[in-house]
C-alpha positions as CSV (number, residue, x, y, z in Angstrom):
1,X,16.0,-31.7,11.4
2,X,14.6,-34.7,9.4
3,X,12.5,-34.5,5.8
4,X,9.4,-34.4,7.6
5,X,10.0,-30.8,9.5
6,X,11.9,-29.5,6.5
7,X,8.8,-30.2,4.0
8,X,7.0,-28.7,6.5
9,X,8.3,-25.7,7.2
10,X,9.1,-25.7,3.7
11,X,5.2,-25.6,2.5
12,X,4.7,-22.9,5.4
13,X,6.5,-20.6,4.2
14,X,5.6,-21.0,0.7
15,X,1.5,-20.8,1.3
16,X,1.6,-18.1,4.4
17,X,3.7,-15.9,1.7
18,X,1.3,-16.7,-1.1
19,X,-1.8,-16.1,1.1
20,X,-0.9,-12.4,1.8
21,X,-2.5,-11.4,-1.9
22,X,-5.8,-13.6,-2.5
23,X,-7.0,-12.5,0.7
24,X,-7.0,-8.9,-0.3
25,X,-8.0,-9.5,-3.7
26,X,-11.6,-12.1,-2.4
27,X,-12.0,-8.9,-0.5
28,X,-11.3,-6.2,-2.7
29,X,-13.5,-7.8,-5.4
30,X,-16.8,-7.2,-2.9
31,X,-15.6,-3.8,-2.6
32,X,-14.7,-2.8,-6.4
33,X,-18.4,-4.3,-7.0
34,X,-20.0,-2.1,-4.7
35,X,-17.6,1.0,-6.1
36,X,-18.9,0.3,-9.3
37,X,-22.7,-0.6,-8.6
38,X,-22.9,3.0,-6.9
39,X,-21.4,4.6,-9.7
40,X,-23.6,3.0,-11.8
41,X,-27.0,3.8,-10.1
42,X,-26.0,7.3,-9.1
43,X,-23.3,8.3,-12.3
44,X,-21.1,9.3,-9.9
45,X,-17.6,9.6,-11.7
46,X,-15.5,9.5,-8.2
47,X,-16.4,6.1,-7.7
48,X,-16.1,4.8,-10.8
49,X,-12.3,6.2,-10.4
50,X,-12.6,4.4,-6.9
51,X,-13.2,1.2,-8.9
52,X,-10.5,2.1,-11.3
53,X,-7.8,2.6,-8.6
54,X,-8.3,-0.6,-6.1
55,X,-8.6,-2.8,-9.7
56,X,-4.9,-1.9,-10.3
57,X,-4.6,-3.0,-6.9
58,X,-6.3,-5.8,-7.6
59,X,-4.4,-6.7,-10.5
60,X,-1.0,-6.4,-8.8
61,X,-2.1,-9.1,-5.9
62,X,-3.5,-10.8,-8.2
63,X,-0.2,-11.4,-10.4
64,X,2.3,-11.6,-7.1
65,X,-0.4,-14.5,-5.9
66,X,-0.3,-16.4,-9.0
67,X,3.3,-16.5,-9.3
68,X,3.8,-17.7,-5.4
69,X,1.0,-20.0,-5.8
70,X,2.9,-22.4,-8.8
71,X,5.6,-23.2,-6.5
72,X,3.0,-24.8,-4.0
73,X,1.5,-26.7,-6.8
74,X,4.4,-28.1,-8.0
75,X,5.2,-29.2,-4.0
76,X,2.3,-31.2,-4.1
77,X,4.5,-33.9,-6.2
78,X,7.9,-32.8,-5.3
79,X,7.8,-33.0,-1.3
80,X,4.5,-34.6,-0.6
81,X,4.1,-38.0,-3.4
82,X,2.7,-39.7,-0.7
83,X,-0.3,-37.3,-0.9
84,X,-0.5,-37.0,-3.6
85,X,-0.6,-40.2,-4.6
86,X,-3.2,-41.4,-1.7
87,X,-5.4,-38.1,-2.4
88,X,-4.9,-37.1,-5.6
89,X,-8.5,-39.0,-6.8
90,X,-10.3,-36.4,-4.7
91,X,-8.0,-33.4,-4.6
92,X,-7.3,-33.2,-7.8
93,X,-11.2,-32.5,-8.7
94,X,-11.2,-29.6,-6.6
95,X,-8.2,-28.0,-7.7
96,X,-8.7,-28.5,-11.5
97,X,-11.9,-26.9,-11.4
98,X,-10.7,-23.7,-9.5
99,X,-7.8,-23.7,-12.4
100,X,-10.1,-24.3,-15.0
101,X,-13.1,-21.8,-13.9
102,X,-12.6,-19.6,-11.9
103,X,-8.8,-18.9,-12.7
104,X,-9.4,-17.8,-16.1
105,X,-13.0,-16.5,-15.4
106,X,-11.1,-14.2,-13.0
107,X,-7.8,-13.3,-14.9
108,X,-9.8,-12.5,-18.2
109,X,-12.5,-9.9,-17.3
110,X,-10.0,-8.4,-15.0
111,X,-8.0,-7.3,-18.3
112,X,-11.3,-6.3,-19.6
113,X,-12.9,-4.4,-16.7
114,X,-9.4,-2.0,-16.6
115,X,-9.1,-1.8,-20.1
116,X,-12.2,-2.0,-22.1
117,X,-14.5,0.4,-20.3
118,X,-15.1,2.9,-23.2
119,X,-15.6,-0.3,-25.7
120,X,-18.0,-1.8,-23.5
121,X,-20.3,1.0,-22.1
122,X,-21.3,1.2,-18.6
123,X,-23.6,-1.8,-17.9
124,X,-21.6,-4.0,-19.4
125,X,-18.2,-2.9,-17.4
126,X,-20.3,-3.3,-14.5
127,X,-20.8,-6.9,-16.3
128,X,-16.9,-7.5,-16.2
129,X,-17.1,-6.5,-12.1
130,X,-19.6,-8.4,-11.0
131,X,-17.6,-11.4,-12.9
132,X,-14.2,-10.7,-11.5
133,X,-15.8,-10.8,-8.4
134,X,-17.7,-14.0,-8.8
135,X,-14.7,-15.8,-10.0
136,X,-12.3,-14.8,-7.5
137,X,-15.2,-16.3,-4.6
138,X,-15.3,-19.1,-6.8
139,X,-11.6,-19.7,-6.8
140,X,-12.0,-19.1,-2.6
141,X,-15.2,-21.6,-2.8
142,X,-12.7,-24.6,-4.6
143,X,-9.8,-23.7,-2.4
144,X,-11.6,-23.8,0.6
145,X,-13.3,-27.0,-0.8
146,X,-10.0,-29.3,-0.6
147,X,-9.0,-27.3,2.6
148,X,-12.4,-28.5,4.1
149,X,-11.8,-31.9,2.9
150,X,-8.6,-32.6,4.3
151,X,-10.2,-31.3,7.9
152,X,-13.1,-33.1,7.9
153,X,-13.0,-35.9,4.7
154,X,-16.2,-37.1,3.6
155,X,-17.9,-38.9,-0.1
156,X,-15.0,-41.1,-0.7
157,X,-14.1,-44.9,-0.7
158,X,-10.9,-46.4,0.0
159,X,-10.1,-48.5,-2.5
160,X,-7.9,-52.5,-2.5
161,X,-4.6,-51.0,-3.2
162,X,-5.1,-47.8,0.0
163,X,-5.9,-45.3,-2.7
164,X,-8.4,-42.9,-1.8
165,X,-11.4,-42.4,-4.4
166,X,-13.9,-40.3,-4.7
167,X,-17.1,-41.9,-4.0
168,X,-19.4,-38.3,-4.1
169,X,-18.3,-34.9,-5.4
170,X,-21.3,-33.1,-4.2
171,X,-20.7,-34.8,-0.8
172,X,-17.3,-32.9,-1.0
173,X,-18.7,-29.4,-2.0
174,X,-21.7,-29.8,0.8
175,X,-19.0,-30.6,3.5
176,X,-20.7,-29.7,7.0
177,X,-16.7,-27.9,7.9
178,X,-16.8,-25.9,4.4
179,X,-20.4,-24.9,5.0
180,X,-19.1,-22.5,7.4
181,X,-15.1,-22.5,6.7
182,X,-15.9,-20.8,3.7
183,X,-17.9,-17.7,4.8
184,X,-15.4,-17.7,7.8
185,X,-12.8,-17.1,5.9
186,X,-14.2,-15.2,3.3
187,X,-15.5,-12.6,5.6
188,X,-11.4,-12.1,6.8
189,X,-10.8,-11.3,2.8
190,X,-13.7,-8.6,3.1
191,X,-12.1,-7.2,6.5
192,X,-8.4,-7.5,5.0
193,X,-9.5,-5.6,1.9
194,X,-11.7,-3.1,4.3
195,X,-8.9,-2.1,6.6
196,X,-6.6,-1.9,3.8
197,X,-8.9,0.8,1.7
198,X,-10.0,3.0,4.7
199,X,-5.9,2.9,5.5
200,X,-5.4,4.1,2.3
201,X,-8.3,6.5,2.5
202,X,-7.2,8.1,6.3
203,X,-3.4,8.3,5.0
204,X,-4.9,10.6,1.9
205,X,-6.8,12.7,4.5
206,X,-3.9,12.8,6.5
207,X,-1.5,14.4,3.4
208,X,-4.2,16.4,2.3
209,X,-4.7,14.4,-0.9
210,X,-7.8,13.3,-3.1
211,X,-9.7,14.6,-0.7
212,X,-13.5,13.2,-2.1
213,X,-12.2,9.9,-2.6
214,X,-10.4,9.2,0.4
215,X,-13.4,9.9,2.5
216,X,-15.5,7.4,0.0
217,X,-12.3,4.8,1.1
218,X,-12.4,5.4,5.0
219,X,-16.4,5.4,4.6
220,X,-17.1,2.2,2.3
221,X,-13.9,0.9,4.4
222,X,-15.5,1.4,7.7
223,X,-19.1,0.2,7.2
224,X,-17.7,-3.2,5.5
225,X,-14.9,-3.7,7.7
226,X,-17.5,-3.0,11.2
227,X,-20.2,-5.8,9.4
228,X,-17.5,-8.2,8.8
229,X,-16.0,-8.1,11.6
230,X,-19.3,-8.6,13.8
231,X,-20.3,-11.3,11.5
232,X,-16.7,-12.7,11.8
233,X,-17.2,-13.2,15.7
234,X,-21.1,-14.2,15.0
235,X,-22.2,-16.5,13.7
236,X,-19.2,-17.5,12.0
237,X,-16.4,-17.8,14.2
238,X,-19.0,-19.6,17.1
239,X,-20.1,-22.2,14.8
240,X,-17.0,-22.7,13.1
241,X,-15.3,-23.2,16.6
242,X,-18.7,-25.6,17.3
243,X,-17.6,-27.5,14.0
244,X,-14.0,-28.3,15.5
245,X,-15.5,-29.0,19.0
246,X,-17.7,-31.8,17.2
247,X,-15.5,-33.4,14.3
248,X,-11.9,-32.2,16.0
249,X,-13.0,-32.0,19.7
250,X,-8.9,-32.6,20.9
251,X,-8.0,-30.0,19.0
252,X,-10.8,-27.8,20.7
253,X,-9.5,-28.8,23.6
254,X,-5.7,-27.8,22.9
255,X,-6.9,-24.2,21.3
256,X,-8.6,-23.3,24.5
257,X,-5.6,-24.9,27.0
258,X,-7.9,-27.3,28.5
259,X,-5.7,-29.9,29.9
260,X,-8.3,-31.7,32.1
261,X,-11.9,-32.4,31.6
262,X,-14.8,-30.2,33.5
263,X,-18.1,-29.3,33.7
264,X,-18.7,-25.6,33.7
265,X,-15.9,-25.5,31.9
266,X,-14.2,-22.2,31.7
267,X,-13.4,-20.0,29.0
268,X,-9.5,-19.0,28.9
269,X,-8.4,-15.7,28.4
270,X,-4.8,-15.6,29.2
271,X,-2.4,-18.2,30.6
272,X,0.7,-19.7,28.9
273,X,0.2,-23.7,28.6
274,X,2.6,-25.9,30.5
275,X,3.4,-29.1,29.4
276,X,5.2,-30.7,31.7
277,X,3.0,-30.0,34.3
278,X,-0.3,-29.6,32.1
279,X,-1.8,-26.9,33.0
280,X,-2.1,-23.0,32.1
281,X,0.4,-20.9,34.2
282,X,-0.9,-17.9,35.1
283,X,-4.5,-18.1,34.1
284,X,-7.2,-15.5,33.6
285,X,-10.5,-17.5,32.7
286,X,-14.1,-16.8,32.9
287,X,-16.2,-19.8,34.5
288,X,-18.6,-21.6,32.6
289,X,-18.0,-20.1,29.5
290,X,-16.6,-22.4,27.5
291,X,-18.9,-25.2,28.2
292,X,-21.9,-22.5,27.1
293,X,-20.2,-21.4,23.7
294,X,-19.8,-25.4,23.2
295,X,-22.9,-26.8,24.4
296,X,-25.1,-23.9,25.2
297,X,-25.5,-25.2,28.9
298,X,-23.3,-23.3,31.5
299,X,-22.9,-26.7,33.3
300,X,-22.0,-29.0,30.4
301,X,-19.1,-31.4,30.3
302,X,-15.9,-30.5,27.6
303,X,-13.5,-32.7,27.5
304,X,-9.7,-31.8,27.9
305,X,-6.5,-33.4,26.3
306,X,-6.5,-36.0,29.1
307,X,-9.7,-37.4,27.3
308,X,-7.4,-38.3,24.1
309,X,-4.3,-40.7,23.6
310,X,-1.4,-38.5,23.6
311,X,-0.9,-39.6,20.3
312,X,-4.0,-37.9,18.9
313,X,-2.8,-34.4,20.4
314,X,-1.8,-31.7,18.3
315,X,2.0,-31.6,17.5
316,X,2.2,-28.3,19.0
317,X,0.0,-27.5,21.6
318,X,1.6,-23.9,22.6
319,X,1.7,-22.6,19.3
320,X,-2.1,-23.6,18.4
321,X,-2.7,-21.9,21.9
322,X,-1.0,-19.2,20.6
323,X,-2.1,-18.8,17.7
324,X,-5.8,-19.3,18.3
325,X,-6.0,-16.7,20.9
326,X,-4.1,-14.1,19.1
327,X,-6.5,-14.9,16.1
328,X,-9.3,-13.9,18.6
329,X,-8.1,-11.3,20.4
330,X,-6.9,-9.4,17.0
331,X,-10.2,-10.1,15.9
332,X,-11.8,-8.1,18.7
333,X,-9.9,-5.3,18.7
334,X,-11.1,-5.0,14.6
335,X,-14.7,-4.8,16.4
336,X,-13.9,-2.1,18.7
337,X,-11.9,0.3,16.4
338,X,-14.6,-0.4,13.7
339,X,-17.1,0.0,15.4
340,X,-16.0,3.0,17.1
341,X,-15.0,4.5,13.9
342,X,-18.5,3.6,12.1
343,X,-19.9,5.7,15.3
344,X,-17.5,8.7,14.5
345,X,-19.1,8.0,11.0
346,X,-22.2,8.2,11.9
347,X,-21.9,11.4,14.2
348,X,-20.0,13.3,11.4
349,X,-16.8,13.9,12.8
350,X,-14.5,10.2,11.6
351,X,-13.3,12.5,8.7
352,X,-11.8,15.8,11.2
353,X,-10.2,13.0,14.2
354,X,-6.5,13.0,13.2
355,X,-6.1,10.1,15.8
356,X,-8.9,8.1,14.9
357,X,-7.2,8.3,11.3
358,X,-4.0,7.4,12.7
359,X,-5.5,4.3,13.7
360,X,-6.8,3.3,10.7
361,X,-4.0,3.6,9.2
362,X,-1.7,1.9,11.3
363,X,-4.3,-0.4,11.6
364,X,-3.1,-1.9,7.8
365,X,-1.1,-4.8,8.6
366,X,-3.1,-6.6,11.4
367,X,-5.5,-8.1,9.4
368,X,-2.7,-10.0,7.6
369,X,-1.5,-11.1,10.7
370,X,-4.7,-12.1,12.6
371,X,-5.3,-14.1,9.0
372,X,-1.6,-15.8,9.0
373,X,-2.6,-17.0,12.7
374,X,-6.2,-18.2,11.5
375,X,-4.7,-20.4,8.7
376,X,-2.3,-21.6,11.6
377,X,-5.0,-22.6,14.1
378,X,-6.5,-24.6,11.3
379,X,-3.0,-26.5,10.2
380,X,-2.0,-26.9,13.4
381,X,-4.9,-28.4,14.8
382,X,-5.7,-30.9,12.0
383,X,-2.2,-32.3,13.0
384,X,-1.1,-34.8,13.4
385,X,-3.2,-35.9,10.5
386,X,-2.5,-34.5,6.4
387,X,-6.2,-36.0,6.2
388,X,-7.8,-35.8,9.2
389,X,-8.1,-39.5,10.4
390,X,-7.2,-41.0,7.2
391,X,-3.7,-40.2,7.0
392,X,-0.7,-39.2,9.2
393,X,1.3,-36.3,7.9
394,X,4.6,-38.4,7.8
395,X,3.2,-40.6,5.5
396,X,2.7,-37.8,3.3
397,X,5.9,-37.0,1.9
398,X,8.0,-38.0,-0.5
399,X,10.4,-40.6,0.3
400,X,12.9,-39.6,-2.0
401,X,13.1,-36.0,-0.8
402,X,16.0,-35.6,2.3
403,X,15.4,-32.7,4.2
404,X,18.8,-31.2,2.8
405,X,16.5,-30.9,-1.3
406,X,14.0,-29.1,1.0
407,X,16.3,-26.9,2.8
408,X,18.1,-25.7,-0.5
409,X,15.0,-25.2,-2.0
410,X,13.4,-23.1,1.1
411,X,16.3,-20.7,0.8
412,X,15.9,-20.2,-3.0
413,X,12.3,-19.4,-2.1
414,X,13.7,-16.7,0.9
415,X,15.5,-15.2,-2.3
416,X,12.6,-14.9,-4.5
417,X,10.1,-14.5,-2.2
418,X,11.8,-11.4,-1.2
419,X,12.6,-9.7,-4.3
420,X,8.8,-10.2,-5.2
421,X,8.2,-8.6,-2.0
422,X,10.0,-5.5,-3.0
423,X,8.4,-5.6,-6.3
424,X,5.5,-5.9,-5.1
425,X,5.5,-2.8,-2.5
426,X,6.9,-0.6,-4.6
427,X,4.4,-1.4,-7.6
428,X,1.5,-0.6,-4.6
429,X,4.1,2.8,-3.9
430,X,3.7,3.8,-7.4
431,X,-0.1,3.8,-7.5
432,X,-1.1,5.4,-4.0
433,X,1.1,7.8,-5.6
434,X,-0.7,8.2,-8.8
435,X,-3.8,8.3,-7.1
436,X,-7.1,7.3,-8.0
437,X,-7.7,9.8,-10.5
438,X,-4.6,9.2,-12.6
439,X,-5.2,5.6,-12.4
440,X,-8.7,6.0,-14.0
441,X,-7.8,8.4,-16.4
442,X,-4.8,6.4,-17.7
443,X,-0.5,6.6,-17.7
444,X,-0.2,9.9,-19.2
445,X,-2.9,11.8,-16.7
446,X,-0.9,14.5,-13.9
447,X,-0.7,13.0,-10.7
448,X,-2.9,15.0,-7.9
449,X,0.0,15.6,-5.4
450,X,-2.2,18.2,-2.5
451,X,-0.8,20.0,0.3
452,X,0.9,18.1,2.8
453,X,-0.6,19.0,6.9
């Protein structure tokens, strides 16, 4: 293994770890705003307790995140100088700002909003929600931002000495990739965080606990969750996959297995790519259809790898494969238990169906996974560019790092990584336990236990 892979897999690890709490928290911010809008306008204490309970949540995602997030900063001059040091004029805008703002904008009325709800009267708690959520979007918007850069750079100069300046910051925050990156992957925060709470609401109906505020979970879960997750494949995903096809058009090509160029196109299914003979082995496609979701003619031209020097392929054409369509296919069977479940919802029987609940609740992890795999489709394609056709990735890192320094250093993060973990799941344990209406009413309130079916 050289530096190169070892930084790599290093940084990997590191931000798909770190990535498994803001995603809830973007999410969960929507729904504690809606939680505490309703309370507001109908004085409806259950979901003002709702609120209560998914900010401790909150809070607890939000503390793991920030502590595995300061590793990655600091990687940024540890195991990638070469970056750093080309990018760091543009990047470092981006990044500051979401420190600066929406960091603390975010981390301060959280304290208030779970604290300071009897000092500050109900309008003005709402105040503290709305601005929890608007910071943690904010923070997405600046994250996303760089992200958005680095796939598709635009307002900058390259200046004598290679550096890379930035020429336009508003030509960075209108980026034609982040117009539509950001609500892409904003709307997988509102799905995570959906699929999460109606988990957490079915598993309460299931034990016979908090009965009126699990069916608020599985209900507000539901509804979001079914509207994300329709907006998620349209128009979302389609034009964010038009985006790639017209700034990163090899790596549509390697997403979809499309070795050789064709007209009508079609639109793959299932197959395993082969690369040694260049083709997909055992293929399930439907004709035409890739050429339409591209070009919106049935008949129109896409072109495959064969079209690009080999050189301009994605490192790892499998895994994108891979990971795109299990991105997609995880994504459409969110749609169809949703959507099934809203319909169950709407015909008043969601809260009695034992196995529709079981689903929800098993459903819990898959949104983290079907997110892990999205991040991937958009890392692995961009390769093998750090800055997508401005810099390579292996002139990225730093030249004094060996990949033994990264190695060492991935395995002290295994160890911390995991005892975070732990700490994590059993601070989550502890408050499902409590419940929601010990965690409004504060550490000394009894615990509502129920009868167990």
């Amino acid at each position: 293994m050289d530096a190169l892979t070892a930084d790599r897999i290093q940084f990997a690890f590191t931000v798909i770890f770190h990535y498994l709490f803001p995603q809830l928290t973007m999410g969960l911010a929507l729904l504690i705003l809606i939680f505490k809008t309703i309370a507001l306008r109908t004085a409806n204490e259950t979901y003002n307790q709702a609120a209560h309970f998914w900010a401790r949540i909150f809070a607890i995602n939000f503390a793991i995140g920030v502590v595995t997030g300061i590793p990655m900063e600091f990687q940024f001059g540890t195991n990638w100088a070469g970056f750093s040091r080309a990018a760091g004029a543009v990047i470092g805008q981006t990044l500051a700002m979401e420190g600066t703002f929406s960091f603390f904008l975010e981390s301060s009325f959280l304290g208030l909003f779970i604290f300071g709800e009897k000092r500050l009267g109900p309008r003005l708690h709402w105040v503290t929600a709305f601005l929890i959520f608007f910071g943690s979007w904010l923070s997405g918007f600046f994250i996303i931002a760089t992200n958005a850069w680095m796939q598709h750079p635009v307002g900058y100069r390259i200046a004598g000495n290679g550096v890379i300046e930035l020429a336009s910051f508003w030509s960075v925050l209108s980026n034609p990739w982040l117009v539509w990156q950001y609500p892409h992957n904003m709307s997988a925060s509102v799905i995570t965080a959906s699929i999460v709470v109606s988990a957490t609401g079915a598993f309460y109906l299931l034990t016979g606990q908090h009965q009126e505020h699990a069916r608020i979970f599985v209900r507000t879960g539901v509804i979001a969750g079914a509207i994300a997750s329709c907006l998620m494949m349209y128009p979302l995903g389609d034009v964010q996959a038009r985006n790639v096809a017209t700034y990163q058009p090899a790596t549509l090509s390697a997403m979809e297995g499309l070795f050789h160029t064709a007209e009508g196109a079609p639109l793959a299914i299932l197959g395993q790519p082969n690369m040694r003979t260049q083709t997909l082995d055992n293929p399930l496609v439907i004709p035409n259809v890739l050429s339409f979701l591209t070009y919106r003619r049935w008949n129109a031209q896409v072109k495959g790898l064969d079209a690009y020097p080999k050189d301009q392929w994605p490192d790892n054409v499998p895994l994108l494969y891979y990971a795109y369509h299990n991105m997609v296919g995880l994504g459409t069977f969110f749609i169809a238990i949703l959507m099934f479940a809203l319909f169950a919802l709407w015909r008043g029987w969601l809260y009695e169906s034992r196995l529709l609940l079981w689903a929800l609740m098993l459903l819990a992890p898959f949104p983290y996974i079907a997110t892990t795999f999205g991040w991937m489709t958009a890392e692995l394609g961009r390769q093998p560019w750090l800055i997508y056709g401005l810099m390579r990735t292996a002139q990225g890192i730093s030249p004094q790092v060996v990949e033994g320094n990264a190695l060492f250093t991935l395995i002290g993060f295994f160890g911390m990584y995991g005892v975070l973990a732990l700490l994590f799941l059993f601070l989550v344990y502890f408050e499902v336990q409590r419940g929601p209406i010990a965690a409004a009413q504060g550490p000394a309130a009894p615990v509502q236990t129920g009868a167990v079916r």
